[in-house]
LUMVEX-366919 format. One line per 3 residues: their letters; for each residue z, y, x of C-alpha. Coordinates in Angstrom, 2 decimals. Layout:
<nodes>
A> Z/Y/X | ...
</nodes>
This chain:
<nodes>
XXX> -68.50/40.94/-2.72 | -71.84/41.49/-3.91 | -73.87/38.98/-5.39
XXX> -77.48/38.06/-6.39 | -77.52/35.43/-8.70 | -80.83/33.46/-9.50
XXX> -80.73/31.17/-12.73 | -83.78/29.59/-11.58 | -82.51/28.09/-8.70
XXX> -78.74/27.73/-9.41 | -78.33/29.56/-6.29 | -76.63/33.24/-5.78
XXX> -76.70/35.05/-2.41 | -73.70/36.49/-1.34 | -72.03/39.95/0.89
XXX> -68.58/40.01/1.53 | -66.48/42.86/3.20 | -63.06/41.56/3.59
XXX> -59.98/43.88/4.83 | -57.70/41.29/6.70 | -53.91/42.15/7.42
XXX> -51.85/39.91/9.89 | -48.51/39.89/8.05 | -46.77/37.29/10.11
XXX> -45.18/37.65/13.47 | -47.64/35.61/15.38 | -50.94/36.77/17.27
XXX> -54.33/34.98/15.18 | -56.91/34.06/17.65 | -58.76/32.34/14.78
XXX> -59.20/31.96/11.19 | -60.75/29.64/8.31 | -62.48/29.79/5.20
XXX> -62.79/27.20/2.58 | -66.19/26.31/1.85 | -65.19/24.58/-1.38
XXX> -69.00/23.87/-3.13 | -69.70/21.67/0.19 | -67.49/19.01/-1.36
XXX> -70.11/18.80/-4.08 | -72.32/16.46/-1.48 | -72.50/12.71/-1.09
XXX> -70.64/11.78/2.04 | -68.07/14.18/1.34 | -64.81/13.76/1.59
XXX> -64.09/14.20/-1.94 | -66.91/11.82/-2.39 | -65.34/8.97/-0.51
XXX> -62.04/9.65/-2.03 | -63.15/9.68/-5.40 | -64.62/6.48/-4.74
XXX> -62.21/4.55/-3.07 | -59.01/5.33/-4.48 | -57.36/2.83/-6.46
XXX> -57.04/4.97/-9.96 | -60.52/6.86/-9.59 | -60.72/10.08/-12.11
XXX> -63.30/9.30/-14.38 | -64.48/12.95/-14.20 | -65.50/12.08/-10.59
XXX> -65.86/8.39/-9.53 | -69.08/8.00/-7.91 | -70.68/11.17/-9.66
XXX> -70.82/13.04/-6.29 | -72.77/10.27/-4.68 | -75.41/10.40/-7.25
XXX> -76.44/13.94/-6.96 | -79.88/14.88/-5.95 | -80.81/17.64/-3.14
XXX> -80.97/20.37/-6.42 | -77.91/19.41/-8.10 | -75.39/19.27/-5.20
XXX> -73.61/22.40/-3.88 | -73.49/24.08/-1.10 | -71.91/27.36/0.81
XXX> -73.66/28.22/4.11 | -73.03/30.93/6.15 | -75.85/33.10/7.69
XXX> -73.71/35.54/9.72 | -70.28/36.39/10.17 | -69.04/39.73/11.90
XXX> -65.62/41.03/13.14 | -65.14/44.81/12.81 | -69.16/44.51/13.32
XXX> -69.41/42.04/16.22 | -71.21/38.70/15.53 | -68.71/35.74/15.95
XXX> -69.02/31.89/16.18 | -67.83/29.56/13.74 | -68.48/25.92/13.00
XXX> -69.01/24.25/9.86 | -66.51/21.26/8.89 | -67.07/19.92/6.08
XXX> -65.25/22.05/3.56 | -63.53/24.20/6.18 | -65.47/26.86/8.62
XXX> -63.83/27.32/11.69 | -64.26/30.63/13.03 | -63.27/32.03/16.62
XXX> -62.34/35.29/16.85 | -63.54/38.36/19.04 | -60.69/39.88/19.29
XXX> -57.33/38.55/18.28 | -55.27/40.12/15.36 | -52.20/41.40/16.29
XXX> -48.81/41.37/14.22 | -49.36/43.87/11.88 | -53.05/45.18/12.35
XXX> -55.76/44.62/10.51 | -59.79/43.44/11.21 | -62.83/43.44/8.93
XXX> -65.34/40.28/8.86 | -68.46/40.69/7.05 | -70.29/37.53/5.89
XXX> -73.82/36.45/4.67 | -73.66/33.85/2.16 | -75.67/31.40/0.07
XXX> -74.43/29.44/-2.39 | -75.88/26.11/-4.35 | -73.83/25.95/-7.69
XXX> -73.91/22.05/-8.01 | -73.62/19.65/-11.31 | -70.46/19.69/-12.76
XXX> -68.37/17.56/-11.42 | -64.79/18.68/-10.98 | -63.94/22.07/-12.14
XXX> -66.40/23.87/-10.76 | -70.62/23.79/-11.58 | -73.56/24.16/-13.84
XXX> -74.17/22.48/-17.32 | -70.99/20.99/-17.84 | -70.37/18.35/-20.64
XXX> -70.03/20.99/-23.32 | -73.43/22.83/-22.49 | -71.72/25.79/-21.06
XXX> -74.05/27.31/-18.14 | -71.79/28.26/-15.19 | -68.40/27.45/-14.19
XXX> -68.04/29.34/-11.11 | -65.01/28.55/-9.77 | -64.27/27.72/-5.41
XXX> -67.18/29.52/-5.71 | -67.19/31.84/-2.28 | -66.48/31.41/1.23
XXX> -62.45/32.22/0.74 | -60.40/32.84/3.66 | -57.04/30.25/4.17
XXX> -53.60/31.26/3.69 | -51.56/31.89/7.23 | -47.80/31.36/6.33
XXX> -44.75/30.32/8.38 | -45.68/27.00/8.53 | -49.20/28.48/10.03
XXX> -52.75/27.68/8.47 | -53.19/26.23/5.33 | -56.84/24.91/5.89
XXX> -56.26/21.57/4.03 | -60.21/20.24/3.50 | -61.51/20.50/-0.65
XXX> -60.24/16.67/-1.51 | -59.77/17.47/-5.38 | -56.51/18.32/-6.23
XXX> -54.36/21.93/-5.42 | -54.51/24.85/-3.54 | -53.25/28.02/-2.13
XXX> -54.35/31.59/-1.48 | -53.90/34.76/0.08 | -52.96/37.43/-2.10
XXX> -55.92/40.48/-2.06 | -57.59/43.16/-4.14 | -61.59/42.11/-5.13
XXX> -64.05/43.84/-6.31 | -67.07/41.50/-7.15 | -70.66/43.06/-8.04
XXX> -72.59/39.87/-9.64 | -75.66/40.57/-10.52 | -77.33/38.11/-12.85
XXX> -80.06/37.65/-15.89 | -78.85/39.97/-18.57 | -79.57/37.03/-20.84
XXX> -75.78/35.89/-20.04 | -72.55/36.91/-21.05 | -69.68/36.63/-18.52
XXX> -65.86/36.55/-18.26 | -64.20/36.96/-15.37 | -61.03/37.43/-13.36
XXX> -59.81/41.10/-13.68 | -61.01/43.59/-15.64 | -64.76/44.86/-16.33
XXX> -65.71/48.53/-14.93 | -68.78/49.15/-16.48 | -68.85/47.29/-20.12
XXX> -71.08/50.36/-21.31 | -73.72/49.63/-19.41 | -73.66/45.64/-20.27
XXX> -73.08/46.06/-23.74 | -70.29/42.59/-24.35 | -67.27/44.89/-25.95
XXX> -64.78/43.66/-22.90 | -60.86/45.25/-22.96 | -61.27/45.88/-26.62
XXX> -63.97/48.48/-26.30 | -66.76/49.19/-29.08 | -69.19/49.44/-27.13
XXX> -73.16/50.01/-28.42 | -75.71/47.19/-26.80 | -78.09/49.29/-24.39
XXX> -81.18/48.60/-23.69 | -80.83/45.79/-20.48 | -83.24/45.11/-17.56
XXX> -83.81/41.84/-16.34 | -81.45/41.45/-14.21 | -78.02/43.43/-14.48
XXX> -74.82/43.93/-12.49 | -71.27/43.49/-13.58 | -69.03/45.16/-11.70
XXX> -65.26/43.67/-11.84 | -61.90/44.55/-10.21 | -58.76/42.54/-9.86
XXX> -55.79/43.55/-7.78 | -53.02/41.43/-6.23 | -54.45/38.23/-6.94
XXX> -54.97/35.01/-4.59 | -58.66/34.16/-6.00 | -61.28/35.37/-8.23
XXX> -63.37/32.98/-10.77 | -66.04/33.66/-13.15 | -68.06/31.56/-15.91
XXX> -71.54/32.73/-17.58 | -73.38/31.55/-20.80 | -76.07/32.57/-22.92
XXX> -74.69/31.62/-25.88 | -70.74/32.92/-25.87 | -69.53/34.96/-28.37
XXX> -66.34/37.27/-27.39 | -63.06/38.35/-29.59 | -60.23/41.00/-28.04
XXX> -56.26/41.42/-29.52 | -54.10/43.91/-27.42 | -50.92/41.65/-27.44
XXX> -47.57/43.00/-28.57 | -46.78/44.10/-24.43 | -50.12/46.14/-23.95
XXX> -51.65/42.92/-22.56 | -55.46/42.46/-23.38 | -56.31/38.94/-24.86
XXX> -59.64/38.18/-24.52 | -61.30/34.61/-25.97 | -64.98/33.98/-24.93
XXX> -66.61/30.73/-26.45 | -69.65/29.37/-28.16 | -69.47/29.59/-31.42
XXX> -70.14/26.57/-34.14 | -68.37/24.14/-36.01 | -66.45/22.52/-33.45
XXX> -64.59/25.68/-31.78 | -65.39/28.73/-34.59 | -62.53/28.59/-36.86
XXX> -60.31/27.27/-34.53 | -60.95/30.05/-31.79 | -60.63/32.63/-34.46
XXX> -56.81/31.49/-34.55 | -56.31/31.81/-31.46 | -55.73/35.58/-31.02
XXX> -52.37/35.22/-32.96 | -50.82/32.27/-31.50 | -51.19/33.20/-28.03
XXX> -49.66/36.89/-28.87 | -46.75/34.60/-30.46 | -46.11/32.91/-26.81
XXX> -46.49/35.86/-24.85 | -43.87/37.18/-26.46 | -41.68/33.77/-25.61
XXX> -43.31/33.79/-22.37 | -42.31/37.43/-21.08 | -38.75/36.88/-22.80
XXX> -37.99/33.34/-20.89 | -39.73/33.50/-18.18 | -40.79/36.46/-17.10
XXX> -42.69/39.22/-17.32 | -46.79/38.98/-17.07 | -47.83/41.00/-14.25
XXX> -51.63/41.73/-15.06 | -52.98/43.84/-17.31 | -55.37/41.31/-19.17
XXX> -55.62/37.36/-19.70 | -59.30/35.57/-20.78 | -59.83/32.31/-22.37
XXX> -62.78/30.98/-21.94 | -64.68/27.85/-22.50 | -66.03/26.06/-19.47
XXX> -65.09/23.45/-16.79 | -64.22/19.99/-17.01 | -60.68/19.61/-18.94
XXX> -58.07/22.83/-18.18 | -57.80/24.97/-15.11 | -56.30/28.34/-13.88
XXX> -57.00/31.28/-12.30 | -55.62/34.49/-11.90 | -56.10/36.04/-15.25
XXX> -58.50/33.57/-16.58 | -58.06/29.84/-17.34 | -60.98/27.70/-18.06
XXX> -60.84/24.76/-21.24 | -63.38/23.00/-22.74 | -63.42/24.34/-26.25
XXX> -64.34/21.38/-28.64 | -60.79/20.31/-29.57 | -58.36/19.94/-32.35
XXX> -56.22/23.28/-32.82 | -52.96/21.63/-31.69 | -54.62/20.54/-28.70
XXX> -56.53/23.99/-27.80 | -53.61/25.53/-28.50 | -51.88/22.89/-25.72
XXX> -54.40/23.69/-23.23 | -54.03/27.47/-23.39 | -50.58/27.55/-22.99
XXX> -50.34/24.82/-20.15 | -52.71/26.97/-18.71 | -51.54/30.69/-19.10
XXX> -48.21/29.40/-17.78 | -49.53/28.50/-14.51 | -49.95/32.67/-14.33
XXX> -46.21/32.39/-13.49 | -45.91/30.22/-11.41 | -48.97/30.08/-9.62
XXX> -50.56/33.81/-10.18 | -47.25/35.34/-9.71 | -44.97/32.98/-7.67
XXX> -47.65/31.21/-5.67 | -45.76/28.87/-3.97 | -48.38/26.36/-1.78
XXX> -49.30/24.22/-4.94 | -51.10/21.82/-2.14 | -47.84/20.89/-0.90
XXX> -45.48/21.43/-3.87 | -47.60/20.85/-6.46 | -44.27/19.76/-8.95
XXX> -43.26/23.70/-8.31 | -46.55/24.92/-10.41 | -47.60/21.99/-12.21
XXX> -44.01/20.40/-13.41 | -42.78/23.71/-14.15 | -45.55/25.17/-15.88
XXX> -44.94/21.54/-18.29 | -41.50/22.34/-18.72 | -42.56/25.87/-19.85
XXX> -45.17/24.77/-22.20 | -43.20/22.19/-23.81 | -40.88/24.96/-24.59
XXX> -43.86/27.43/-26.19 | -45.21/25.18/-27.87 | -42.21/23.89/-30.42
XXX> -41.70/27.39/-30.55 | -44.54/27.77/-31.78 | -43.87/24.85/-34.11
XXX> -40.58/26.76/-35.38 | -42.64/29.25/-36.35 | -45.55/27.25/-38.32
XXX> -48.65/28.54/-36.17 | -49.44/24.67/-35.72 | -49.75/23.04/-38.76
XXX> -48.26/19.56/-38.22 | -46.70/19.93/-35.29 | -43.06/18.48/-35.30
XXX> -39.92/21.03/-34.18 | -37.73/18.71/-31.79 | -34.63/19.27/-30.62
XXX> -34.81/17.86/-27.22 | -38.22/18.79/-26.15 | -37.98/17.56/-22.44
XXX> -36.52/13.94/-23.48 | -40.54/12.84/-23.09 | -40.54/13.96/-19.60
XXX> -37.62/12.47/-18.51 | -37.83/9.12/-20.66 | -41.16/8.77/-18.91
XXX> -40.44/9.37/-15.31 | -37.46/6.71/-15.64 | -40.04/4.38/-16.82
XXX> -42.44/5.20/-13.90 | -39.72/5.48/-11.59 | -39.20/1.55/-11.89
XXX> -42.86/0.69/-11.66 | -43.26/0.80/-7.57 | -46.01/3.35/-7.63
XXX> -43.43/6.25/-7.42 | -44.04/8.46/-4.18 | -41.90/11.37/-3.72
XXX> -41.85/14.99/-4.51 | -42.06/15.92/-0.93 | -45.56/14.56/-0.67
XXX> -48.73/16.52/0.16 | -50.85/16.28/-3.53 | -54.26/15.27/-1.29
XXX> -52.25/12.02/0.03 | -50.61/10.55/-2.86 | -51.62/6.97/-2.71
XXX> -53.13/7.12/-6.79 | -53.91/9.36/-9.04 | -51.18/8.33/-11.45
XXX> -48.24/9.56/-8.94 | -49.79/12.36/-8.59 | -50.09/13.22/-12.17
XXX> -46.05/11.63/-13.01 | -44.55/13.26/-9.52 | -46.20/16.58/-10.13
XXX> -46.29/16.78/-13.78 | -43.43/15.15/-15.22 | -41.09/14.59/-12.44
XXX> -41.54/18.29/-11.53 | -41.06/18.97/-14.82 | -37.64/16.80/-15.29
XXX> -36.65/18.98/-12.21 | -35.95/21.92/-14.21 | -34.52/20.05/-17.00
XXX> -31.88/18.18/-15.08 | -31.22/20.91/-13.89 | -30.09/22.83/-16.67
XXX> -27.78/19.71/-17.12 | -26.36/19.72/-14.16 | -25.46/23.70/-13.80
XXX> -25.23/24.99/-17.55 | -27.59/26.10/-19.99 | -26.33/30.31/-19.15
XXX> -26.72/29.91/-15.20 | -29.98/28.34/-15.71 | -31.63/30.52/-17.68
XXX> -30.45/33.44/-15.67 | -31.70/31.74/-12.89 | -34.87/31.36/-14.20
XXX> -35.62/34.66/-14.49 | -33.73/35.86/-11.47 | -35.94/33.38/-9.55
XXX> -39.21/34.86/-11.07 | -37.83/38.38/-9.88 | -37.29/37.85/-7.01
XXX> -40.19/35.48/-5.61 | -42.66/36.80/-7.50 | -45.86/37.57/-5.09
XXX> -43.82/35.87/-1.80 | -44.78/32.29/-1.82 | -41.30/30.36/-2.70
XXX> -40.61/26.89/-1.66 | -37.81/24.64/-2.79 | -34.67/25.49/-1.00
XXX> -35.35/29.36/-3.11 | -35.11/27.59/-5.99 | -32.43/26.08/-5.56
XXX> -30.78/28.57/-3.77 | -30.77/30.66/-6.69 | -29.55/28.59/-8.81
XXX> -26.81/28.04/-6.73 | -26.08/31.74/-6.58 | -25.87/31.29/-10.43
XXX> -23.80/28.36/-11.02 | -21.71/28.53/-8.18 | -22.65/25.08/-7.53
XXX> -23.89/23.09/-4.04 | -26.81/21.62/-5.18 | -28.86/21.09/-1.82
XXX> -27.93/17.13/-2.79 | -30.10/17.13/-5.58 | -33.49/18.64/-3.83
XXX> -32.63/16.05/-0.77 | -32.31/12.91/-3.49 | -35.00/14.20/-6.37
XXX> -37.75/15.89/-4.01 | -37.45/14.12/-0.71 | -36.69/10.30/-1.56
XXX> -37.75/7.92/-4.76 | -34.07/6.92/-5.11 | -33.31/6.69/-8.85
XXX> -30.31/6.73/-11.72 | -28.48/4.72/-13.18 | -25.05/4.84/-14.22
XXX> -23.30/1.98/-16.64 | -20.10/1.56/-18.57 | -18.15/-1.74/-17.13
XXX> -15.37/-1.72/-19.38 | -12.62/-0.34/-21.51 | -9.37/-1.11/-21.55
XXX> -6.29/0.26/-23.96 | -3.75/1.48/-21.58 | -0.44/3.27/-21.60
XXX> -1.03/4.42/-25.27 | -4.67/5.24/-24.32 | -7.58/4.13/-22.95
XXX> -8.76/3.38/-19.14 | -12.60/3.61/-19.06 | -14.58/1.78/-15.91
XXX> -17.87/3.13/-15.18 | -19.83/2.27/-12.10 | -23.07/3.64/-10.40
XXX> -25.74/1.37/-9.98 | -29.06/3.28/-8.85 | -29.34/5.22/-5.57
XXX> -28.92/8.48/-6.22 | -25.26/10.12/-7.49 | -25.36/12.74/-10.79
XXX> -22.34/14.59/-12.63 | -21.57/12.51/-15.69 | -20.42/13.61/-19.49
XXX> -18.99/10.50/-21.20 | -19.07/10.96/-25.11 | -16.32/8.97/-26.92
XXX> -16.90/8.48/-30.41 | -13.43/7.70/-33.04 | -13.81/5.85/-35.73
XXX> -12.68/8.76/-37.73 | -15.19/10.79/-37.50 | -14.17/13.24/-34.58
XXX> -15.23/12.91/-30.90 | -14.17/14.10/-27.17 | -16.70/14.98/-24.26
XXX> -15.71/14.19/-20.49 | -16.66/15.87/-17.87 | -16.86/13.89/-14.37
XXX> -18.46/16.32/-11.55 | -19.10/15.23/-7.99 | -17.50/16.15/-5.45
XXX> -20.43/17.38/-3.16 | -21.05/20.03/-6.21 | -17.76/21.53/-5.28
XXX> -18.28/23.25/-8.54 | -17.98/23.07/-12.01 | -20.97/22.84/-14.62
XXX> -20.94/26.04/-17.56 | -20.37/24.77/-20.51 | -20.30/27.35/-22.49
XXX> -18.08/27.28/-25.78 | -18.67/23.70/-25.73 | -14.97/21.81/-25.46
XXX> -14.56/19.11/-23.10 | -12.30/17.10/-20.92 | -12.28/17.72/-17.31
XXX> -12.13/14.92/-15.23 | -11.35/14.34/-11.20 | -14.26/14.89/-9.09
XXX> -16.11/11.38/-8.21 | -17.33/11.00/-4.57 | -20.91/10.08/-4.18
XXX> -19.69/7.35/-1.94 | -18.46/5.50/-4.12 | -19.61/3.12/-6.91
XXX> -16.99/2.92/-9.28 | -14.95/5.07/-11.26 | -12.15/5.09/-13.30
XXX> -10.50/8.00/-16.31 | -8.17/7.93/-18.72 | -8.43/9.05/-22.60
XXX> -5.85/9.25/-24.92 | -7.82/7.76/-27.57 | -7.06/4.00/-28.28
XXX> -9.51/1.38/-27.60 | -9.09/0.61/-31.23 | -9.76/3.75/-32.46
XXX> -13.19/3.85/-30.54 | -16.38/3.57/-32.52 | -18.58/4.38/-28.89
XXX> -18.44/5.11/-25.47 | -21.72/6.54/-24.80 | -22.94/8.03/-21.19
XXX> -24.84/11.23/-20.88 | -25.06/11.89/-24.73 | -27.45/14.52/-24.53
XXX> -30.40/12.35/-22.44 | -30.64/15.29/-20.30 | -30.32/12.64/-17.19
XXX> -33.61/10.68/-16.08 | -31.13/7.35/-16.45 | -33.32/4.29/-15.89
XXX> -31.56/1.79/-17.94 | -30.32/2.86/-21.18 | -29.14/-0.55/-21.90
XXX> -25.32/-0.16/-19.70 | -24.94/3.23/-21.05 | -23.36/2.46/-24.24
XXX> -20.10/0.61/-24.69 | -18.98/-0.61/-28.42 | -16.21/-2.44/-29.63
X> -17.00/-6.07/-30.23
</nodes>
């Protein structure tokens, strides 16, 4: 793309040359772009959503309706060619709809070339000009970007707010712009010589600037491209511990100086958890910058506003990098499983971060040995409150913005971590890896998860995407009673919520000393890892039915407690029934 950016008139026009390859088996007789800036307009879809939705985000509410002709945005298209024949197209809101000339066959490959301008509007949500911390442009949904074709066919989902998904492609972007501003940007800068801001570590000598000048910038293998400009940033560089550049692009003062200056450190601290625990980073650089409206992602560039307290910056930039996993790399469609990037990318962080607290780089902040007992203490709470919608739904047509935020967030993020309970510590952590391995760049979708976690623990767990992702059935197991029997004791447990788990029983003696059982299910057909943790294996209970019965060889009199799921690994909704003590 080449662009000609005019600060004048918030406006930029556009050229863009774009190699298409059919990789799917089907013929394409037509294709879409997302015209994301036209959501900036009253009447919009966005607009109307934003304003009639029970739980309105207060970054939005009835902002959009309020814009003038000169502060909304816009993307209109002045010509579109394929393989240099003029096609028609029709403008849809967010969407253009374009019929082809010729058809793309299986395999082949077309070129469209486009005329563009562009309206950068008010910031609003994510994207825009002049956002709340003075920063100049947030260019983000910024160009006319062509939809993702997958197996379940186009992904052309109109610009409603929330997530979205990409085609993987190699960009080069020529943005021309008043050499008063300082840029970062997706990929990596080809010319920092000529503009003189020291990108990829370089010492580079300011030259002498025109008016106007051109950055030139390349990023390969990535499903979009974002940019954000200010006069006023200042720019630091650490080449992490992997090779990775680290760049950190603010405005200085006294709300983000100091605490920007740390940055550099910390974030080479999580890398280095990061690569080990998750995975790899598969780009050669990563820039923080300050802009937008909160905390977003892009492919090697996340967005934050900048004026916070260190433990929260530091928060935002991890949250954030993170989604380079498992959005950047993985990709899966984040419109439809939005718990697969955003709950997982939580589980992640929460992770880094009391790392990062183990090793003092956030003065204050509390080590914890359970770090995921938030996330699941929470969704149980939520899970009772009727507004729960589940997993399975599409993130534009959650009925509030609070199930959106607690499905894709937290529940997604109790996913993992129930997870780990039910299959093992070892088998998951394999898995996590093996399952960044091997999706990485092909779109995964919840059966791969799960499917390689099976392959890992040996364990059917098909059962628990069907109850956790596709229904709002929750947990809840209690202890009915305990009886001294036969020297021992027989211990009654029944299930009272919807939806069946494996359950460890922790009995407690009065001496001191305790004994872990083990109750699988039977659907599992398959035993958890447990590593050199000792335990008492118990028969298998059917998900059928709601009681249960085992045997212990301790005396009821010799019990202190009787406590289910000891470790609060399970999402249990009542924590009242799962303890049992001698009166």
């Amino acid at each position: 793309m080449d662009i000609d950016f005019d600060v004048d008139k918030h406006q930029f026009k556009g050229k863009q040359v774009l190699k298409y390859t059919n990789n799917s088996p089907d013929t394409l007789d037509k294709v879409f772009y997302h015209l994301y800036f036209n959501a900036f307009q009253p009447g919009s879809m966005m607009d109307e959503r934003s304003r009639t939705i029970q739980d309105p985000d207060p970054r939005v509410g009835e902002r959009i309706a309020a814009l003038t002709e000169s502060e909304i945005g816009f993307q209109k298209v002045n010509s579109l060619k394929q393989d240099g024949k003029s096609l028609d197209y029709v403008v849809e809101g967010t969407i253009l709809e374009v019929k082809l000339d010729k058809a793309i066959l299986p395999g082949a490959s077309t070129v469209f070339e486009m005329d563009f301008l562009g309206q950068v509007p008010l910031q609003i949500r994510r994207s825009g000009r002049d956002n709340k911390e003075g920063v100049d442009y947030s260019m983000t949904q910024w160009y006319p970007k062509l939809a993702e074709y997958d197996f379940m066919g186009w992904s052309a989902n109109p610009y409603i707010g929330r997530e979205f998904h990409g085609v993987w492609g190699d960009f080069e972007v020529n943005i021309k712009m008043d050499s008063k501003y300082k840029m970062g940007a997706t990929g990596m800068l080809q010319n920092a010589d000529k503009i003189g801001f020291g990108f990829q570590g370089e010492n580079v000598e300011q030259p002498k600037l025109k008016k106007k000048v051109t950055w030139n910038w390349k990023a390969d293998n990535v499903i979009d491209f974002a940019w954000v400009a200010d006069r006023d940033f200042t720019h630091i560089s650490k080449k992490a511990h992997d090779g990775t550049m680290m760049n950190f692009i603010f405005q200085p003062g006294e709300e983000t100086t100091e605490k920007w200056e740390m940055l550099p450190e910390i974030m080479d601290e999580a890398l280095k958890f990061m690569n080990a625990n998750y995975g790899k980073y598969q780009f050669p650089q990563y820039t923080f910058i300050q802009g937008g409206d909160g905390g977003m992602e892009y492919p090697m560039i996340t967005l934050i506003t900048g004026e916070r307290s260190l433990g929260s910056l530091v928060g935002v930039c991890i949250h954030e990098w993170m989604h380079s996993w498992y959005q950047f790399t993985l990709a899966t469609n984040e419109s439809l499983y939005s718990w697969m990037d955003e709950g997982f990318t939580s589980f992640a962080s929460a992770e880094i971060m009391n790392h990062l607290a183990t090793k003092g780089l956030i003065p204050g902040a509390r080590v914890r040995d359970n770090v995921h007992a938030g996330s699941t203490m929470g969704y149980a709470m939520f899970s009772q409150s009727g507004m729960e919608e589940a997993l399975s739904t599409h993130s534009d047509h959650y009925n509030t913005n609070t199930a959106y935020g607690r499905g894709s967030y937290t529940k997604g993020s109790v996913f993992l971590s129930q997870l780990e309970y039910i299959i093992g510590e070892k088998p998951f952590r394999k898995g996590l890896l093996r399952y960044y391995d091997t999706w990485k760049f092909k779109h995964p979708t919840p059966n791969d998860i799960i499917r390689i976690m099976e392959k890992e623990s040996g364990i059917e767990l098909d059962w628990y995407k069907e109850y956790f992702v596709y229904t709002t059935k929750f947990i809840d197991y209690g202890i009915v009673d305990v009886i001294e029997s036969n020297g021992g004791s027989k211990i009654s447990l029944e299930r009272v919520g919807e939806m069946p788990m494996p359950v460890e029983v922790l009995i407690k003696k009065k001496d001191g000393s305790s004994e872990l059982h083990y109750i699988p299910m039977r659907i599992m057909r398959g035993d958890k890892d447990f590593g050199d943790q000792k335990f008492v294996q118990q028969k298998d209970w059917p998900w059928t039915h709601r009681s249960y019965e085992f045997m212990s060889k301790v005396k009821a009199s010799d019990i202190e407690s009787i406590r289910i799921d000891p470790s609060l690994r399970m999402a249990d909704v009542v924590m009242d029934n799962n303890e049992w003590m001698p009166k």
